[in-house]
Gaussian input, Z-matrix of N, CA and C with variables (Angstrom, degrees):
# hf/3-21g

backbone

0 1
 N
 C     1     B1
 C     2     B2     1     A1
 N     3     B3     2     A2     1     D1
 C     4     B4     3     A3     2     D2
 C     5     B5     4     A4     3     D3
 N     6     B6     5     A5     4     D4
 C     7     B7     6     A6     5     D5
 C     8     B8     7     A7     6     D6
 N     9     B9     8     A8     7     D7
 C    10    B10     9     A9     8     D8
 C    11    B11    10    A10     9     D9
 N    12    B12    11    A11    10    D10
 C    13    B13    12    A12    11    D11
 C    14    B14    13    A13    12    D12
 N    15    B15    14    A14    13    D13
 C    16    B16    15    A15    14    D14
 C    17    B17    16    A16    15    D15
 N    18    B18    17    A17    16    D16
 C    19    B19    18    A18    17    D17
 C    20    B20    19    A19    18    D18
 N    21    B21    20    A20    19    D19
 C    22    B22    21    A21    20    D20
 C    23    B23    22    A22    21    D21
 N    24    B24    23    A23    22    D22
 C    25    B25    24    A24    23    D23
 C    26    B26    25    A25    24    D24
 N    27    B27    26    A26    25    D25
 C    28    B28    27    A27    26    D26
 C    29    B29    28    A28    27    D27
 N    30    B30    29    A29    28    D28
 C    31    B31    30    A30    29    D29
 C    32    B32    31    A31    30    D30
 N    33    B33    32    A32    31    D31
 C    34    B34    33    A33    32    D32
 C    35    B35    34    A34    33    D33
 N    36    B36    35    A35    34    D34
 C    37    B37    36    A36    35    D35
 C    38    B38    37    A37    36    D36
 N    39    B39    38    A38    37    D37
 C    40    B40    39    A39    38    D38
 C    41    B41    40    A40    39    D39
 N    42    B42    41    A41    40    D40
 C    43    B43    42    A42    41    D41
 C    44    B44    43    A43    42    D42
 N    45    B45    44    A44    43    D43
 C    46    B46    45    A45    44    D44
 C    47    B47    46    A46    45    D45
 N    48    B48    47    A47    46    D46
 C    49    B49    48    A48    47    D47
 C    50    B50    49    A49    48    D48
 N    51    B51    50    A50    49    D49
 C    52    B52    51    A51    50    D50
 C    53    B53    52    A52    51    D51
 N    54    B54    53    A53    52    D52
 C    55    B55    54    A54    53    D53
 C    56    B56    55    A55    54    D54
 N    57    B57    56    A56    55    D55
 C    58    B58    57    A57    56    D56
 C    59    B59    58    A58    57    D57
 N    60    B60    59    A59    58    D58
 C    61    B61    60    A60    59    D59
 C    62    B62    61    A61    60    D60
 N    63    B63    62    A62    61    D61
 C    64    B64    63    A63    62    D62
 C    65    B65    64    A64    63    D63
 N    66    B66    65    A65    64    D64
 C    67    B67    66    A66    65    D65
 C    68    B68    67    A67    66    D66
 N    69    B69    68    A68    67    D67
 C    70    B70    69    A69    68    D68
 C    71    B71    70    A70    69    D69
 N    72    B72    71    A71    70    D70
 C    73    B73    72    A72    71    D71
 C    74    B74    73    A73    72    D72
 N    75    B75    74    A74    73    D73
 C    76    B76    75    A75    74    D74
 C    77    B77    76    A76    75    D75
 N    78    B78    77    A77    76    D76
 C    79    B79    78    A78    77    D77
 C    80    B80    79    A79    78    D78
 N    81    B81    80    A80    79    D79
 C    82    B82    81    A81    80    D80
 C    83    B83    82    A82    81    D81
 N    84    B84    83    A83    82    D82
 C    85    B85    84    A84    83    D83
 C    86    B86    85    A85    84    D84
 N    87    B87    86    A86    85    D85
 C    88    B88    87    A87    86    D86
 C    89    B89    88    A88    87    D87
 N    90    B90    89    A89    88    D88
 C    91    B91    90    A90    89    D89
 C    92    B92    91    A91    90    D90
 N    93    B93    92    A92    91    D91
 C    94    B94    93    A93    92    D92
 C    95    B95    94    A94    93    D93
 N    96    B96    95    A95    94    D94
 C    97    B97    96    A96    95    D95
 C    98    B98    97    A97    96    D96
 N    99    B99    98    A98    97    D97
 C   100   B100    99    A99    98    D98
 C   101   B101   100   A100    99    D99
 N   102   B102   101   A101   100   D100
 C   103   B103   102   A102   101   D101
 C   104   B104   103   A103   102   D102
 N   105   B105   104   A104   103   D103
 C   106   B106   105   A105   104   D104
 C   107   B107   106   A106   105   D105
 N   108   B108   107   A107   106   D106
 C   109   B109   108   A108   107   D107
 C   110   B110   109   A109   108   D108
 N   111   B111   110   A110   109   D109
 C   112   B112   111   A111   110   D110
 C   113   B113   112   A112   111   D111
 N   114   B114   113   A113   112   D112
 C   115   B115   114   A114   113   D113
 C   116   B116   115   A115   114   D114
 N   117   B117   116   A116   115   D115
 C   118   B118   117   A117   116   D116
 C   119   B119   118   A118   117   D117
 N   120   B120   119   A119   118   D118
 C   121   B121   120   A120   119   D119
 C   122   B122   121   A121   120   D120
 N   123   B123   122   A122   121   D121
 C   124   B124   123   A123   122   D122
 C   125   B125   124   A124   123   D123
 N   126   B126   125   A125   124   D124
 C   127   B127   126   A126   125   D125
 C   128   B128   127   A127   126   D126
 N   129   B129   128   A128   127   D127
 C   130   B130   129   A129   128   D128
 C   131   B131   130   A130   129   D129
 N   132   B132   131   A131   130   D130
 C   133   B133   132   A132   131   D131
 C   134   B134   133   A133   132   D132
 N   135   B135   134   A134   133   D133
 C   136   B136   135   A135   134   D134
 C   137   B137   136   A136   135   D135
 N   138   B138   137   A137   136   D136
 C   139   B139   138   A138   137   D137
 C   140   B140   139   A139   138   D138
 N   141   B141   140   A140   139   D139
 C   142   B142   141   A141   140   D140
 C   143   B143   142   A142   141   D141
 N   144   B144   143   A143   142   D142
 C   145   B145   144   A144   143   D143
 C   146   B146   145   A145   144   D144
 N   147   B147   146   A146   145   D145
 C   148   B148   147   A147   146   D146
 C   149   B149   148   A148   147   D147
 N   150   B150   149   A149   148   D148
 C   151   B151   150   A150   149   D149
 C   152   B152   151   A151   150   D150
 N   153   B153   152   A152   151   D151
 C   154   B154   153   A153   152   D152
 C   155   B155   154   A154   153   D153
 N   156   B156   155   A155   154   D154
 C   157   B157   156   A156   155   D155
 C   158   B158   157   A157   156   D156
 N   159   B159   158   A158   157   D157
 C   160   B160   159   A159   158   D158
 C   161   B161   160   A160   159   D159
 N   162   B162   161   A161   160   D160
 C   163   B163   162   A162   161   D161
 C   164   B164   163   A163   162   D162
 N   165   B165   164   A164   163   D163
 C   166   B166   165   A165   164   D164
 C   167   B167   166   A166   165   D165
 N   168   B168   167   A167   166   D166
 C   169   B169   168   A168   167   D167
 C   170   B170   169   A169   168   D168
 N   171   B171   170   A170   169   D169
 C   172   B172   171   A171   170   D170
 C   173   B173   172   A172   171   D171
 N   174   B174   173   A173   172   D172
 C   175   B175   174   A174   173   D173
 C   176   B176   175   A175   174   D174
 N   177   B177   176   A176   175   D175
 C   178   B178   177   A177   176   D176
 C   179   B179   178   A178   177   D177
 N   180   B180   179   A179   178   D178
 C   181   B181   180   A180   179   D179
 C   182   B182   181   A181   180   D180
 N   183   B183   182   A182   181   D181
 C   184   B184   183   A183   182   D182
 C   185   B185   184   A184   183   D183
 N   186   B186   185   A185   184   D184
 C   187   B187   186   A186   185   D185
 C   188   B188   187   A187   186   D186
 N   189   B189   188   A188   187   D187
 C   190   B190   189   A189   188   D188
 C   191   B191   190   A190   189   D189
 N   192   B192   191   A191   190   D190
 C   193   B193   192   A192   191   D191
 C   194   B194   193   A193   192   D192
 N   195   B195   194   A194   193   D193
 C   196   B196   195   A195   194   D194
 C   197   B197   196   A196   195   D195
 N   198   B198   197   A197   196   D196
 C   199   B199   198   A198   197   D197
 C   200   B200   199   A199   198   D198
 N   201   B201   200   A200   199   D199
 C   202   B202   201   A201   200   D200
 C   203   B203   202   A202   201   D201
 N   204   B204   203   A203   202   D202
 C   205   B205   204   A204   203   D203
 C   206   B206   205   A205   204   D204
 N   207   B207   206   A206   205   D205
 C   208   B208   207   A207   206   D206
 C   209   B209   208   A208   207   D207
 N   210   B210   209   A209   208   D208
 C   211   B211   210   A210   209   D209
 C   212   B212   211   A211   210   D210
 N   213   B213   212   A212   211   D211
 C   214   B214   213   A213   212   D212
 C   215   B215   214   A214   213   D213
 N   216   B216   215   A215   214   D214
 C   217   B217   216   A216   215   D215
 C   218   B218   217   A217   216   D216
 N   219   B219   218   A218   217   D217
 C   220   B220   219   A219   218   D218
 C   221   B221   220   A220   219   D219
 N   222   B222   221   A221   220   D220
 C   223   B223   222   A222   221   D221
 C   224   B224   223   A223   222   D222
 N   225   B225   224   A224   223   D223
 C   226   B226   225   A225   224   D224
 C   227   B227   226   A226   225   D225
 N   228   B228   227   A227   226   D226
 C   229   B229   228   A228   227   D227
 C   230   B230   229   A229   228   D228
 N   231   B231   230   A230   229   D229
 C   232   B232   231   A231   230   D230
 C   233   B233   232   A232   231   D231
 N   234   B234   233   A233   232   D232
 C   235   B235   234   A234   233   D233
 C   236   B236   235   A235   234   D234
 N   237   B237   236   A236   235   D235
 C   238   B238   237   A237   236   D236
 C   239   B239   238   A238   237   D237
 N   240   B240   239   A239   238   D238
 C   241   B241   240   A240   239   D239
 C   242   B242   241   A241   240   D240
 N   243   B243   242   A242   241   D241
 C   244   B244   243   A243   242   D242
 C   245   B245   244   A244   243   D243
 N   246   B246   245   A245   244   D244
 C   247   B247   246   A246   245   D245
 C   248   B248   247   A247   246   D246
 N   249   B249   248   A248   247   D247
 C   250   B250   249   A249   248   D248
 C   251   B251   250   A250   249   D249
 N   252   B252   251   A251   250   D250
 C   253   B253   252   A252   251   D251
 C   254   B254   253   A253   252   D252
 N   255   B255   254   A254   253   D253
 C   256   B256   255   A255   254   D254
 C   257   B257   256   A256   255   D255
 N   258   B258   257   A257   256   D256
 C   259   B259   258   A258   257   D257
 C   260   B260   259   A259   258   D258
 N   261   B261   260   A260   259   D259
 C   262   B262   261   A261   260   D260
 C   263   B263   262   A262   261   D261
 N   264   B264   263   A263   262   D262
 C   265   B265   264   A264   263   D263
 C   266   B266   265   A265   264   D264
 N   267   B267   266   A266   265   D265
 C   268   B268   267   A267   266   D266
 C   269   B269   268   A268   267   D267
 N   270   B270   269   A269   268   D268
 C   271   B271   270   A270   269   D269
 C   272   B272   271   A271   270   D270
 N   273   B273   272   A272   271   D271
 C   274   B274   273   A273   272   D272
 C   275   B275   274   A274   273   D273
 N   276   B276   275   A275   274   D274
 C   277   B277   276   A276   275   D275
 C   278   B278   277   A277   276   D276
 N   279   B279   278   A278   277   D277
 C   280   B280   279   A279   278   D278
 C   281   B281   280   A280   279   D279

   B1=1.4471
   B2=1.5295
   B3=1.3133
   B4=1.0446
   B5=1.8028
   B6=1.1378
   B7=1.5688
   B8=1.7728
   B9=1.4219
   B10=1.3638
   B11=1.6737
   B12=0.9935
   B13=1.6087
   B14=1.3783
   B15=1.3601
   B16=1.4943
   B17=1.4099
   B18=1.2463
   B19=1.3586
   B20=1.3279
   B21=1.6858
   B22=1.5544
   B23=1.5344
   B24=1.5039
   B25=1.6682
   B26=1.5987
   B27=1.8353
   B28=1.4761
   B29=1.6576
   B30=1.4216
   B31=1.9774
   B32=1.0928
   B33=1.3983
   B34=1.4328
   B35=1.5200
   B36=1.3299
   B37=1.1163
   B38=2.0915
   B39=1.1724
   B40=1.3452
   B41=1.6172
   B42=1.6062
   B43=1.8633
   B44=1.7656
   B45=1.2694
   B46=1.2612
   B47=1.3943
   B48=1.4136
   B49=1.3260
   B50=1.3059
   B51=1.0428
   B52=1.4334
   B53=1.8586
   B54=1.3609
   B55=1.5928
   B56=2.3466
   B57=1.7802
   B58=1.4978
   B59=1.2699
   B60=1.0343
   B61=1.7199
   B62=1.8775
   B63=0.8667
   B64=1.8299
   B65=1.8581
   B66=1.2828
   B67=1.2689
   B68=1.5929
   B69=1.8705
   B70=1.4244
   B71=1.9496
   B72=1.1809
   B73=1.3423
   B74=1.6153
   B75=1.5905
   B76=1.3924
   B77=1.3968
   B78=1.6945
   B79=0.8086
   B80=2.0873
   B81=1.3025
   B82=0.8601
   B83=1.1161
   B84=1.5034
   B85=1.0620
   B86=1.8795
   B87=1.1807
   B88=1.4148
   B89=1.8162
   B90=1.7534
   B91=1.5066
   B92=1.7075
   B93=0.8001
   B94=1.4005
   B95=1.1934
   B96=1.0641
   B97=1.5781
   B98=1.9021
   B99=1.5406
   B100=1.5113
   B101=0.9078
   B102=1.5168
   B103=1.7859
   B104=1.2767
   B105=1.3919
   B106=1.5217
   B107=1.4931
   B108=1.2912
   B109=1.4783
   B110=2.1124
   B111=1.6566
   B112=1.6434
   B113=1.2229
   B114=1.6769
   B115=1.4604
   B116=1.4486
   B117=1.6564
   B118=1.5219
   B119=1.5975
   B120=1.7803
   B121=1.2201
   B122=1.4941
   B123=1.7281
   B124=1.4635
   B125=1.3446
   B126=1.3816
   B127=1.7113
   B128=1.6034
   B129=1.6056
   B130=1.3360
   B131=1.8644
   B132=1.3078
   B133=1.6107
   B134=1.1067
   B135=1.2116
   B136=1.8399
   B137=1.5451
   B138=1.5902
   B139=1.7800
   B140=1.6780
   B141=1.6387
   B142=1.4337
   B143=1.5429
   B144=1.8519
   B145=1.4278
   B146=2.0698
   B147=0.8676
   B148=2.1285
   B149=1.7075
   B150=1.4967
   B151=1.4770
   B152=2.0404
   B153=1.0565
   B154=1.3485
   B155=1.8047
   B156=1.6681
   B157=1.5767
   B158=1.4686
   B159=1.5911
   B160=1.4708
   B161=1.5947
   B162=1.6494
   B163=0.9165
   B164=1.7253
   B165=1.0988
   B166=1.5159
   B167=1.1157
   B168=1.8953
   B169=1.6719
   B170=1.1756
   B171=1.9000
   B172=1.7805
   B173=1.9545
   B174=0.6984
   B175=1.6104
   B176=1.2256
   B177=1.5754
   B178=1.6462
   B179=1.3926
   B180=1.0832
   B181=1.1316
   B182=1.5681
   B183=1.5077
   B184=1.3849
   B185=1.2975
   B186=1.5488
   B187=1.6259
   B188=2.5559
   B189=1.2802
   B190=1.6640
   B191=1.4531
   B192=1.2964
   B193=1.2147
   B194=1.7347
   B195=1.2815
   B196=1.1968
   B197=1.5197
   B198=1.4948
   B199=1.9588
   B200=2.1108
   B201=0.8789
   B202=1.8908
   B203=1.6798
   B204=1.2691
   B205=1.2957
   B206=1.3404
   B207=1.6170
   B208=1.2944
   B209=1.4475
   B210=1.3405
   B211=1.4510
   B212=1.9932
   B213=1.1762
   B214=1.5937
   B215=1.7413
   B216=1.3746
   B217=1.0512
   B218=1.6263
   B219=1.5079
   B220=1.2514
   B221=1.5456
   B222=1.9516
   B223=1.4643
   B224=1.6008
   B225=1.2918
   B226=1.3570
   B227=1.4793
   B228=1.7867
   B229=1.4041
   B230=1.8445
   B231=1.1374
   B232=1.7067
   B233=1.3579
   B234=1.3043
   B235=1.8742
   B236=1.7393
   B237=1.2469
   B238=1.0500
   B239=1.4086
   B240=1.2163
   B241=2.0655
   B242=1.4502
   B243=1.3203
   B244=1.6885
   B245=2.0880
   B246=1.3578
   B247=1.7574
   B248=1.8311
   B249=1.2749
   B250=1.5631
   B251=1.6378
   B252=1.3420
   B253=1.4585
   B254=1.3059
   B255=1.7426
   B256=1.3847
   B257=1.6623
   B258=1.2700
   B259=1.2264
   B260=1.9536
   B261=1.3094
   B262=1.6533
   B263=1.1854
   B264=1.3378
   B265=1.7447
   B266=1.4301
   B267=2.0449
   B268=2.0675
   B269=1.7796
   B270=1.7244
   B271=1.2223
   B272=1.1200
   B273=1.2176
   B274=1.6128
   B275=1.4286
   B276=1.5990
   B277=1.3530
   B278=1.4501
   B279=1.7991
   B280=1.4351
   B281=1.6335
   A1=111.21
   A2=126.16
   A3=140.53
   A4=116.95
   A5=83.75
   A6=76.20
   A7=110.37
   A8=109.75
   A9=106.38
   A10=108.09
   A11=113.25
   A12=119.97
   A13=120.73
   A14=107.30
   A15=131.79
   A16=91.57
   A17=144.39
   A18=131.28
   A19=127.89
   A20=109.62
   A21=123.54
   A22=96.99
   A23=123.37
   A24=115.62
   A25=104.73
   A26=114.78
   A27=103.87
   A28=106.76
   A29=90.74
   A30=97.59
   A31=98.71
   A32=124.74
   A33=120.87
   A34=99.19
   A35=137.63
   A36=154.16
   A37=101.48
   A38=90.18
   A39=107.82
   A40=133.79
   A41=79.46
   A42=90.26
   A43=86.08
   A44=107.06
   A45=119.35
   A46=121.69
   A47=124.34
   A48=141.09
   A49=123.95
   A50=127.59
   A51=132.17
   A52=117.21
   A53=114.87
   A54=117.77
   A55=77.78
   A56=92.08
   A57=92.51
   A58=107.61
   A59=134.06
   A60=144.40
   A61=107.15
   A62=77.19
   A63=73.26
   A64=110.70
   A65=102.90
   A66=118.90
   A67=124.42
   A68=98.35
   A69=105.50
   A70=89.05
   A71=122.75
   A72=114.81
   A73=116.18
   A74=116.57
   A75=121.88
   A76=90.69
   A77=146.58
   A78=153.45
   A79=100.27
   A80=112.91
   A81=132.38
   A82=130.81
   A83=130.66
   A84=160.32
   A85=99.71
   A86=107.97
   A87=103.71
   A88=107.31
   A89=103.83
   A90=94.32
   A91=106.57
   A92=128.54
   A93=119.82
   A94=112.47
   A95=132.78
   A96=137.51
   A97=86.81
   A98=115.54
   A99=106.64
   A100=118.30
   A101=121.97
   A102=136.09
   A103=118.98
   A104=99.39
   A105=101.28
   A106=103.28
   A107=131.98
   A108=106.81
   A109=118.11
   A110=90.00
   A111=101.67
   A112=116.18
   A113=129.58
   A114=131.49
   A115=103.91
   A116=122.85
   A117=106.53
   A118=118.95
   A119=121.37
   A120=130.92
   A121=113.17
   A122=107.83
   A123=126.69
   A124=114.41
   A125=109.94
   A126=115.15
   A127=83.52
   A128=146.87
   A129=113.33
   A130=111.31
   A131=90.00
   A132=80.08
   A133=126.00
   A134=110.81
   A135=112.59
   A136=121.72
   A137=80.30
   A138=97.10
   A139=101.08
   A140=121.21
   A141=130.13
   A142=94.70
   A143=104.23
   A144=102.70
   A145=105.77
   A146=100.13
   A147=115.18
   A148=84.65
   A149=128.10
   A150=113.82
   A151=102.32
   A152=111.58
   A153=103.37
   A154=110.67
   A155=100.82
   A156=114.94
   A157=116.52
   A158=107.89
   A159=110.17
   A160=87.88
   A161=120.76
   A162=140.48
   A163=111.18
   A164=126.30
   A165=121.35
   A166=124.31
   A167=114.84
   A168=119.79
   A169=107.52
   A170=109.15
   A171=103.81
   A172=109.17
   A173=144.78
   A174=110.89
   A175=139.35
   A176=114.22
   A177=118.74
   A178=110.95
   A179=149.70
   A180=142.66
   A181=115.63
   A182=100.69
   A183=123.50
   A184=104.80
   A185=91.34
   A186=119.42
   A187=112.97
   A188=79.41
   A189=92.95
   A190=100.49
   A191=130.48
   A192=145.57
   A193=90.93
   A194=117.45
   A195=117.45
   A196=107.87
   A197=118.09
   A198=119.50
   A199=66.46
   A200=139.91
   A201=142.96
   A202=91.86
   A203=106.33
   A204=106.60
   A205=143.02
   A206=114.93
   A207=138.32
   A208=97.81
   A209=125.18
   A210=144.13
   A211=117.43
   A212=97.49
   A213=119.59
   A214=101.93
   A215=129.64
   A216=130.15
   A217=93.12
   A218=131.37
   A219=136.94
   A220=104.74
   A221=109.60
   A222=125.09
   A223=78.73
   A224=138.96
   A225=125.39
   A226=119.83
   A227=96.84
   A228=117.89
   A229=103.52
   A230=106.79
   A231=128.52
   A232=105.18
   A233=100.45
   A234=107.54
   A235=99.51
   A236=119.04
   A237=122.57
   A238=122.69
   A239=107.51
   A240=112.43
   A241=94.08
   A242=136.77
   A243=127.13
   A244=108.11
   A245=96.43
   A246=93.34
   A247=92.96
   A248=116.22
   A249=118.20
   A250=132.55
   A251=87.67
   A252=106.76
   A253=110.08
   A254=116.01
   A255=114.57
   A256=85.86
   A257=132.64
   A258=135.92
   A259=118.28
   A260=77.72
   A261=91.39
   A262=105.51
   A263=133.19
   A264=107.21
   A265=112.41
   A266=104.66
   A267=93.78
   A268=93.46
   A269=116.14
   A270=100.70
   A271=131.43
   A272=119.61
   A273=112.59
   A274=106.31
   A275=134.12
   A276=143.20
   A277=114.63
   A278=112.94
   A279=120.53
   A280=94.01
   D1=-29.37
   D2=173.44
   D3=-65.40
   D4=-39.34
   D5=-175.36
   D6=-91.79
   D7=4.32
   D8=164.88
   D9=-95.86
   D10=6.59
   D11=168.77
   D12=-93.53
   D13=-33.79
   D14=179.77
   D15=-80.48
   D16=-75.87
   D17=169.23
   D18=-16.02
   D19=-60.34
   D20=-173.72
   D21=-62.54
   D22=-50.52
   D23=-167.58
   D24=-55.51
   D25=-32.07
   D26=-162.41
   D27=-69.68
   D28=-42.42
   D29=-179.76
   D30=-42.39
   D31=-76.33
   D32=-141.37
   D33=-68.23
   D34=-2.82
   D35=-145.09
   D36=-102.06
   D37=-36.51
   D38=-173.09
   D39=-38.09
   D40=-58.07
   D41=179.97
   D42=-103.39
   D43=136.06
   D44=172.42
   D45=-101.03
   D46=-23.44
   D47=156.43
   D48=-87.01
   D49=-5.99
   D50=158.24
   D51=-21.88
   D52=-31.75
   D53=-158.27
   D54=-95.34
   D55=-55.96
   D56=-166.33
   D57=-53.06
   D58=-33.82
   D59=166.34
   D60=-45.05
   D61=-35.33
   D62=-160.95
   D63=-94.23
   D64=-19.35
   D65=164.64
   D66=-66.63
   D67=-46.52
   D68=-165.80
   D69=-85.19
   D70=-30.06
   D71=165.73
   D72=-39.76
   D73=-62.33
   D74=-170.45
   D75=-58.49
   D76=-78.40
   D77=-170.87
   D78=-15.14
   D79=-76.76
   D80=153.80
   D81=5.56
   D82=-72.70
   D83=-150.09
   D84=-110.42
   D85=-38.70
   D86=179.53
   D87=-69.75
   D88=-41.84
   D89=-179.18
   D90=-71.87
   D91=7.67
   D92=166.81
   D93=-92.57
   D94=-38.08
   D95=-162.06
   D96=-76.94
   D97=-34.68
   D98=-178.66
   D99=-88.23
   D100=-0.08
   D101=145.27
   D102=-52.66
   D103=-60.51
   D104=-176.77
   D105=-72.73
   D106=-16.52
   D107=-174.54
   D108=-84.54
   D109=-26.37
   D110=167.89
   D111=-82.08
   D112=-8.90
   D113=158.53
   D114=-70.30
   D115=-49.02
   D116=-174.61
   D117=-74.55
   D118=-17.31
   D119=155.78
   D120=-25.31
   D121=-65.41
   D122=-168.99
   D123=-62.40
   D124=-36.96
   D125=-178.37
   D126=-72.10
   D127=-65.61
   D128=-151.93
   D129=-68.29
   D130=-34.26
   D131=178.45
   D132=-61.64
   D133=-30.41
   D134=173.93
   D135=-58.95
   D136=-42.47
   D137=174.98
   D138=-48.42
   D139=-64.20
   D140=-140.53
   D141=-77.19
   D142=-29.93
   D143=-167.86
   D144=-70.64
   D145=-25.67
   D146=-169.01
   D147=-79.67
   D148=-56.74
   D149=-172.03
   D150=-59.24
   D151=-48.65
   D152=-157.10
   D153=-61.08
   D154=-35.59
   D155=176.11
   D156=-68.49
   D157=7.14
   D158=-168.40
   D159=-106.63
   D160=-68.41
   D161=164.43
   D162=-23.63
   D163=-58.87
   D164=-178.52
   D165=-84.98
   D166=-18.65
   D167=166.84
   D168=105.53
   D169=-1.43
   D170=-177.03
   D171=-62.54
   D172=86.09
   D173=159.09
   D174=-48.66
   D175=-17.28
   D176=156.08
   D177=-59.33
   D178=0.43
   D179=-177.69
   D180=-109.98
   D181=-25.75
   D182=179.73
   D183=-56.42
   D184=-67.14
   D185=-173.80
   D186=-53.29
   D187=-29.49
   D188=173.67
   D189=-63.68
   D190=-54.54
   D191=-147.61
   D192=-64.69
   D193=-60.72
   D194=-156.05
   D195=-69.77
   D196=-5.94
   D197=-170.59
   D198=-91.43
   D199=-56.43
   D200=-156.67
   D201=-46.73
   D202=-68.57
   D203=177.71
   D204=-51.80
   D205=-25.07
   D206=171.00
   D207=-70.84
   D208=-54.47
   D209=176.15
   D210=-41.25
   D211=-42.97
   D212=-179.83
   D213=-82.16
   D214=-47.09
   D215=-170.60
   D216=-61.99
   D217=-76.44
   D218=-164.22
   D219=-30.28
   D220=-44.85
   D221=-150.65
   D222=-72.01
   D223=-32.58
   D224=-144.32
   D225=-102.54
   D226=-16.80
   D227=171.29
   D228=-73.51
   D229=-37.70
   D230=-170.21
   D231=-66.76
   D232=-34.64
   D233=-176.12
   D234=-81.88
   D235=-65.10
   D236=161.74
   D237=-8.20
   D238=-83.42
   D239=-173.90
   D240=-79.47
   D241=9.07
   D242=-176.71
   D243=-61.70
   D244=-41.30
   D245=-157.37
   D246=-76.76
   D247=-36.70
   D248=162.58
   D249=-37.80
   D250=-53.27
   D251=170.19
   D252=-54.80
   D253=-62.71
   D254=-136.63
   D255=-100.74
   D256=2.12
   D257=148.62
   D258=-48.51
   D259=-65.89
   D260=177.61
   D261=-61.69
   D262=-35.18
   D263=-169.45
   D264=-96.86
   D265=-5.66
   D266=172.99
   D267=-64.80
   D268=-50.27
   D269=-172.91
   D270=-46.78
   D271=-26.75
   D272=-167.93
   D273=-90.56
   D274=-28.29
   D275=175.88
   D276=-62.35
   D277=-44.54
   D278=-153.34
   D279=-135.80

């Protein structure tokens, strides 16, 4: 009986980062979710910033909008491959 106890301690014994893994995951996963929430920030402001430059007749503002938008696309490709990425590099660290 003993030595099926001595067994069970070695398994569970095994992965030693298992807890740090799962931590730096949550960690992880939370700064993304606060990615995606300052990427959807940018889409409304861009939005409010293009209505207001329409509304007042600036076209410099127009013209701003579209470097915002180029800016959001990159952020959105970045968000995109983020959980892939940061998948691959807990594995390879821990």
């Amino acid at each position: 009986m003993s030595e099926f106890i001595l067994i069970g301690l070695v398994l569970a014994q095994s992965d030693p980062f298992s807890e740090l893994r799962s931590v730096i995951t949550e960690i992880l996963s939370l700064l993304m979710q606060i990615c995606a929430l300052l990427l959807a920030l940018a889409i409304v402001t861009g939005f409010v910033e293009a209505q207001l430059g329409f509304v007042a007749g600036r076209p410099s503002l127009l013209s701003e909008v579209w470097f915002k938008v180029g800016a959001v696309a990159i952020c959105l490709l970045l968000a995109l491959t983020a959980v892939p990425i940061s998948n691959l590099l807990v594995d390879i660290f821990f």
